[in-house]
N, C-alpha and C positions, 0 to 999 in steps of 0.2 A: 416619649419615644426614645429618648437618651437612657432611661433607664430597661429599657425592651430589647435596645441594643446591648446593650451591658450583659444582660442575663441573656441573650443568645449567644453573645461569644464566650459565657462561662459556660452552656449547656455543651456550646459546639468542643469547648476543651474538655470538659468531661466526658465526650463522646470518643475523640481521640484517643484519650488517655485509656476507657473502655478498652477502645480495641487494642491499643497495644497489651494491656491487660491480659486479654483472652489468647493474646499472640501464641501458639504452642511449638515448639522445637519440633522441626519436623523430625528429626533421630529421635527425639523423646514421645513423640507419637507413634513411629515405627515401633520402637518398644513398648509401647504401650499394647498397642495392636497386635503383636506378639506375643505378648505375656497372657492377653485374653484369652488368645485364641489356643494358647499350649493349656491353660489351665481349664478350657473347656472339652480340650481334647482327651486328659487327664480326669475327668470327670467322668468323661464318656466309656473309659476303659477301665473303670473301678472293678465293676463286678467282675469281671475278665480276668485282672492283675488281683482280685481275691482268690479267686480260684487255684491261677497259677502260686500264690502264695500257700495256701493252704494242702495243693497239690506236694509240696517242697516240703510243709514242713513233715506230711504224714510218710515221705520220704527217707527222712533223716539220715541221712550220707553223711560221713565221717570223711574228712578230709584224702584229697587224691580218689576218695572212690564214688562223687559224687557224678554219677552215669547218667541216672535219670533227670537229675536237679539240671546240668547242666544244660544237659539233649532237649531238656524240656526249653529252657532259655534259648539255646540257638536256634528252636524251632520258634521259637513267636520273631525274635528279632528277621529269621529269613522272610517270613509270612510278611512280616513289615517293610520288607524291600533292602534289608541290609544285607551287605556282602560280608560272611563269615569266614573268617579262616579258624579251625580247631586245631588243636590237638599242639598249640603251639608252646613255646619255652620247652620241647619235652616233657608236657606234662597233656595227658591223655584228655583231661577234663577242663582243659583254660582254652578260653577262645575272645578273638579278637571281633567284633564286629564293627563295622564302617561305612558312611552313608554320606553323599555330599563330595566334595572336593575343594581343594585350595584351603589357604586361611581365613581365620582360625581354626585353628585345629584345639578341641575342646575335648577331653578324655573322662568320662566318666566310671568309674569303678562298680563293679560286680559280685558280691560274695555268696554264697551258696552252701557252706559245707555245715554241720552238726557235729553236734560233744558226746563223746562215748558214755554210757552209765547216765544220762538223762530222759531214758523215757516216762512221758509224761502225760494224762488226758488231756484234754479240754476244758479244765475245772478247778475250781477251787480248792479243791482236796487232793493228796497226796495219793495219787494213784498210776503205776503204771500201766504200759499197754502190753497185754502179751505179745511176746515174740519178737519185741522191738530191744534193743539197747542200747539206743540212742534219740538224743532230742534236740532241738533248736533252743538251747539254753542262751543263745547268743542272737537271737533273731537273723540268723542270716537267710534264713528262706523269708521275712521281708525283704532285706538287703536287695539281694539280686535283682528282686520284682521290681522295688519302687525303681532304682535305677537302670533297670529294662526300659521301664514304662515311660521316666525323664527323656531317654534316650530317644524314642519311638517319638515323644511328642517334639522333641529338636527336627528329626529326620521329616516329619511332616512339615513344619516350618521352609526347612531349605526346598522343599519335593513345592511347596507353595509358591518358594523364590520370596517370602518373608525372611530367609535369613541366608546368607553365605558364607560359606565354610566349609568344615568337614567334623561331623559327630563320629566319635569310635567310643563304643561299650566294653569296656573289657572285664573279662570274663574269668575271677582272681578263685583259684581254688585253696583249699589248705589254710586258711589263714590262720585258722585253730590250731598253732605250732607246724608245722607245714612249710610256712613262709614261702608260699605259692606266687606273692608278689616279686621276689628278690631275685626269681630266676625270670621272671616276663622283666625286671629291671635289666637283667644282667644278659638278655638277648636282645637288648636294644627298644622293644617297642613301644616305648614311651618318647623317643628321642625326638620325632618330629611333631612330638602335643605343645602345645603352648602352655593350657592351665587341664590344670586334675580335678574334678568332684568326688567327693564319695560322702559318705553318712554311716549312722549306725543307732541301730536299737539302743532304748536307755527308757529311764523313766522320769526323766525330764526333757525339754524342751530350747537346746540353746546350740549354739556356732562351737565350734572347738576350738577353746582357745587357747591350752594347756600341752606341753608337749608329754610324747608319750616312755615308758622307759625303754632303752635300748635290752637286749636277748640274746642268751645262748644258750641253746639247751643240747642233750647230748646223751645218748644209750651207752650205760658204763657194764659192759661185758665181763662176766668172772669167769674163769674155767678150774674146776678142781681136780678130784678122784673122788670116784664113788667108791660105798664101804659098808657094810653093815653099821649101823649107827650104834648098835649094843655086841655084838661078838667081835667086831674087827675096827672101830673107831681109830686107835691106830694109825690105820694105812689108809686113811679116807683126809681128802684136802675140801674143807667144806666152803665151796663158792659162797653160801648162805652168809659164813663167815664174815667174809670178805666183803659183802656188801653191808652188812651190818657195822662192819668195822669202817667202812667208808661214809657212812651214812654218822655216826659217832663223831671220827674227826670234822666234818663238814659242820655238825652241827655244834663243836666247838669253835670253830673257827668264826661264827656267826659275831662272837664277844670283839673279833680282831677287825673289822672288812667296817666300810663306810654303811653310816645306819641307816641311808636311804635305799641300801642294797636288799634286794629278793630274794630267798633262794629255795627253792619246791621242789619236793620228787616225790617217783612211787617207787613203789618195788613191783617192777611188771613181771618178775618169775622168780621167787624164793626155795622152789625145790618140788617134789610131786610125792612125797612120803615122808613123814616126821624119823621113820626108821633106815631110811637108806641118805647117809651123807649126798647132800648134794654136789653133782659136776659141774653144774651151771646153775647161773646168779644174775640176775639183769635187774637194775634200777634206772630210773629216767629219770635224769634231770633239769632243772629251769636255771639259770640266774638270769638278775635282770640289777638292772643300774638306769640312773636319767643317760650316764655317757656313757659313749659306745664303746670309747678306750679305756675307762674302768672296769665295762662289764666283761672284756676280756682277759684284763689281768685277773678279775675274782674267779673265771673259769679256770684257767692255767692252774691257780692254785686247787682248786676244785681236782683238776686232773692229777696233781701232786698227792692228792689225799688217794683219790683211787692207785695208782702207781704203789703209795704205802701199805695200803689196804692188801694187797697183791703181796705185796715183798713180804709181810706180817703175817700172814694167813696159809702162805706155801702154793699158793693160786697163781695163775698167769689173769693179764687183764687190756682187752681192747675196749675201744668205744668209738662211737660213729656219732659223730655231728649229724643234727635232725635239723635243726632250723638256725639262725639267726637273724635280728631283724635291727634296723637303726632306730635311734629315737626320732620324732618329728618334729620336720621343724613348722612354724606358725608363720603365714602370711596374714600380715593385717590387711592387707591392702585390701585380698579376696573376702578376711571374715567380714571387714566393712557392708560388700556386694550383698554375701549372703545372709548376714545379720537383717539387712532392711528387708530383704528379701523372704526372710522365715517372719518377719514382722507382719508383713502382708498377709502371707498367710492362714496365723495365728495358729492354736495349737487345738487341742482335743476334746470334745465336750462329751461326755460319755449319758449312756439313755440310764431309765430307773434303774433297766436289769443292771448294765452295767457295773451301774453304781453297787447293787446288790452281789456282784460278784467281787466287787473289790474289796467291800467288807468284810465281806466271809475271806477272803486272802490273805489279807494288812493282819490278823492276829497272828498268821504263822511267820514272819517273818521273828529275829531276834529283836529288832531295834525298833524305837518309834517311828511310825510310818509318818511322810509326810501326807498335808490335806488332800482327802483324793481332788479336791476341783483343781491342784498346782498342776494337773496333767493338760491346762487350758491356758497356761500362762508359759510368756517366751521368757527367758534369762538375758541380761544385759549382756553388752560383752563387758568382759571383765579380764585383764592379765593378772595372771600369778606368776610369783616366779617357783611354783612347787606344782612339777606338774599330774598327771596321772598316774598309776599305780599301775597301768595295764601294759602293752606291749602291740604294737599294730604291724605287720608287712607292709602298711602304707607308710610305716617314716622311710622305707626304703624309696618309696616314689616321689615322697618329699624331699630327695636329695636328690631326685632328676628332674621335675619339673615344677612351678608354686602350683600350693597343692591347697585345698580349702576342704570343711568338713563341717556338718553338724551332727547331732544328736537328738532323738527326736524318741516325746514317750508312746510306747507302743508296749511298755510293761505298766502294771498297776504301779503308782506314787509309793518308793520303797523298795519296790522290788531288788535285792540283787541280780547280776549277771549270772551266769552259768548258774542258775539255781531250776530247780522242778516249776517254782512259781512262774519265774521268764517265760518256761516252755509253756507254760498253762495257757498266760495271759496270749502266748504267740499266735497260739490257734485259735483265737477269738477275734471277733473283729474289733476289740478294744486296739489288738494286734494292727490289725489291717487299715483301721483308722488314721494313726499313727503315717504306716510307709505311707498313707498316701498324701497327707502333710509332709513328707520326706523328697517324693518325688515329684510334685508341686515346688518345693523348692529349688531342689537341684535342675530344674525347670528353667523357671525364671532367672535362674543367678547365673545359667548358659548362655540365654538369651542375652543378658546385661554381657557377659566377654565376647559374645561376636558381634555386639554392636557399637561398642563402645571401646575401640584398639586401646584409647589411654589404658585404658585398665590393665592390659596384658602387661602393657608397657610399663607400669608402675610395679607389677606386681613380679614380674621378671627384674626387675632392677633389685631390690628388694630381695626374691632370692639369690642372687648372685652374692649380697652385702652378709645375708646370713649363710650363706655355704661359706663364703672365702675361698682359701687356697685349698680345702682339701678336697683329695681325689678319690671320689668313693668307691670302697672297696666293700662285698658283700662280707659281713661279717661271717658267716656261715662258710667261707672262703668260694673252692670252684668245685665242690662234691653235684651231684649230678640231683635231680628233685629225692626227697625218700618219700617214693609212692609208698610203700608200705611201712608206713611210720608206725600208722593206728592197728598193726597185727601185734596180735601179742603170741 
């Protein structure tokens, strides 16, 4: 009996101990129940957010002139019950969309525009589409969708009373030099968000955790005299000259400027007849630097060279600021959220065909491709202190609000950026697969900031410690959007 007793009161602690075991956090239920139920909602609207992706990319709007991309996004978000205001920052094609009220205020980003001179098919080969001259080398006709789509699945949330808050979509044109973000920065409408989302096409699978480099780019203007180029040269000042000679010194000066430094151009107007002296001369420029105060001294000097160019050549010479953007800064706090969160998810498992088109891809690229299955695997977080080589309008929103981001593959293992392959892989549902692992994430990692205040609170502290004392100013200075950037 002594021993009957003994093993009952060990059965009855083991029972105890059970249930405290199973005990669940009721917040860690609620989120849990939320996170189901957004990624079943996301589930539910695949086919829908393919269409409107594939819609976008046959599209291909170059930045400031994306009409259909955009109209197309603020019509699903209205249909979805959100309050849109367009046409804002001054820019024809960006819009705000809003759902919900009070805090948190959780801001997810939107991009939409295409790269001039990459039209592309559907395919593995090198083909373009007639009558097009431009393509989604940059995936942003995923972009916009998945983070439509995130958005849509929060706003159902609150419209359930699973979550409280307030969701706003916004709606980022230009980002492809544009810098479409820096004036929605520079009009305030980030000021009352708590935390930022956004993402981007790539052909791998991780959190961003590298900052991005800071940008200035700029249309360097010649003016000459025109002349017969063989009877009267003479009396002819050739713009052509002058950009030539600018393009010369700049790319001497590459040997003197810090080696982390950028610096890219075209020549968007050389002259219209090898026999009449050019009057006019236009080249477009990039620099870019990790810091934002270096990449404007290397411009300054940049603008020295053009000035010389001018003085040297008997030419007069303006030029017009087109964009600038900040470098980014990195909340660990947020890539924490969304690291576990893209974890869950996991990444992309492609079908035979798939597989079969990637094959045929991966030989054109230059460099050895990586395995196509690493399009199924997440990357650690990992900090460097070297960071990207690219340039985002989002470090601009990183110096208003803590801002989080992944990267997600929705191009073939390899792929570069802006290349015909990107656009290939865009339009496929290798593409589509991809945003919707993207907006699955940016999903759940919303869900975790309006449920859980520490978070904001950690992750606002933390940017306050990384901005410091400075006061951000739009590198780009107070020039008004250049809708008409992309005309040549």
């Amino acid at each position: 009996m002594k021993k009957l007793l003994v093993l009952s009161g060990m059965m009855a602690c083991l029972f105890v101990q059970a249930q405290k075991k199973v005990k669940v956090d009721p917040i860690e239920a609620q989120i849990n129940a939320a996170k189901a139920a957004a990624l079943n909602s996301i589930n539910g609207t695949y086919e829908a957010d393919k269409k409107t992706a594939l819609q976008i990319w046959d599209f291909a709007e170059v930045g400031y002139k994306e009409t259909k991309s955009s109209a197309l996004h603020v019509q699903n978000l209205k249909a979805a019950g959100f309050t849109v205001e367009t046409g804002v920052a001054d820019i024809p094609t960006a819009f705000v969309a809003t759902y919900g009220s009070g805090t948190p205020v959780i801001g997810i980003l939107a991009e939409f525009d295409a790269l001039p001179g990459l039209s592309q098919e559907a395919n593995p080969t090198k083909k373009s589409i007639d009558g097009k001259n431009a393509g989604h080398g940059c995936g942003h006709h995923l972009f916009g969708t998945a983070s439509v789509s995130a958005g849509i699945a929060i706003k159902k949330l609150i419209e359930e009373k699973k979550l409280t808050g307030t969701i706003k979509v916004f709606g980022c044109p230009a980002e492809e030099g544009g810098s479409g973000k820096v004036y929605m920065v520079s009009a305030g409408l980030f000021n009352n968000v708590d935390a930022v989302i956004h993402w981007h096409p790539d052909d791998v699978n991780g959190v961003t955790t590298t900052s991005a480099l800071a940008n200035k780019s700029a249309k360097f203007r010649f003016y000459g005299i025109s002349a017969h180029a063989s009877a009267a040269p003479e009396q002819g000042r050739s713009a052509l000259d002058a950009v030539e000679a600018m393009d010369n010194m700049v790319n001497m000066m590459r040997e003197h400027i810090p080696q982390e430094t950028r610096i890219h151009y075209i020549i968007t107007n050389g002259g219209k007849a090898p026999n009449v002296v050019p009057d006019f001369a236009e080249v477009y420029y990039y620099v870019r630097h990790p810091k934002r105060g270096d990449v404007v001294d290397i411009f300054d000097r940049v603008v020295k060279a053009a000035e010389g160019a001018a003085l040297g050549t008997g030419t007069s010479m303006k030029y017009e600021i087109i964009g600038g953007t900040h470098d980014l800064l990195i909340n660990k706090t947020l890539n924490e959220v969304m690291q576990s969160n893209l974890e869950k998810v996991g990444g992309i498992t492609y079908t035979k065909e798939e597989i079969a088109f990637a094959e045929k891809l991966q030989p054109t690229f230059f460099t050895k491709a990586p395995p196509i299955e690493s399009a199924n695997t997440i990357k650690p977080l990992s900090y460097q202190s070297e960071g990207n080589q690219g340039s985002t309008d989002v470090g601009d929103v990183s110096y208003a609000k803590p801002t989080v981001g992944l990267r997600v593959a929705t191009w073939v293992p390899g792929t570069p950026a802006h290349s015909w392959q990107a656009v290939a892989a865009g339009g496929t549902e290798i593409g589509t697969k991809g945003m919707l692992v993207a907006s699955k994430t940016m999903a759940l990692t919303a869900i975790d900031f309006m449920l859980k205040p520490s978070i904001i609170a950690a992750a606002t502290e933390e940017f306050k410690k990384a901005k410091g004392d400075y006061n951000y100013k739009a590198i780009l200075g107070d020039r008004k959007p250049a809708l008409n950037y992309r005309d040549q």
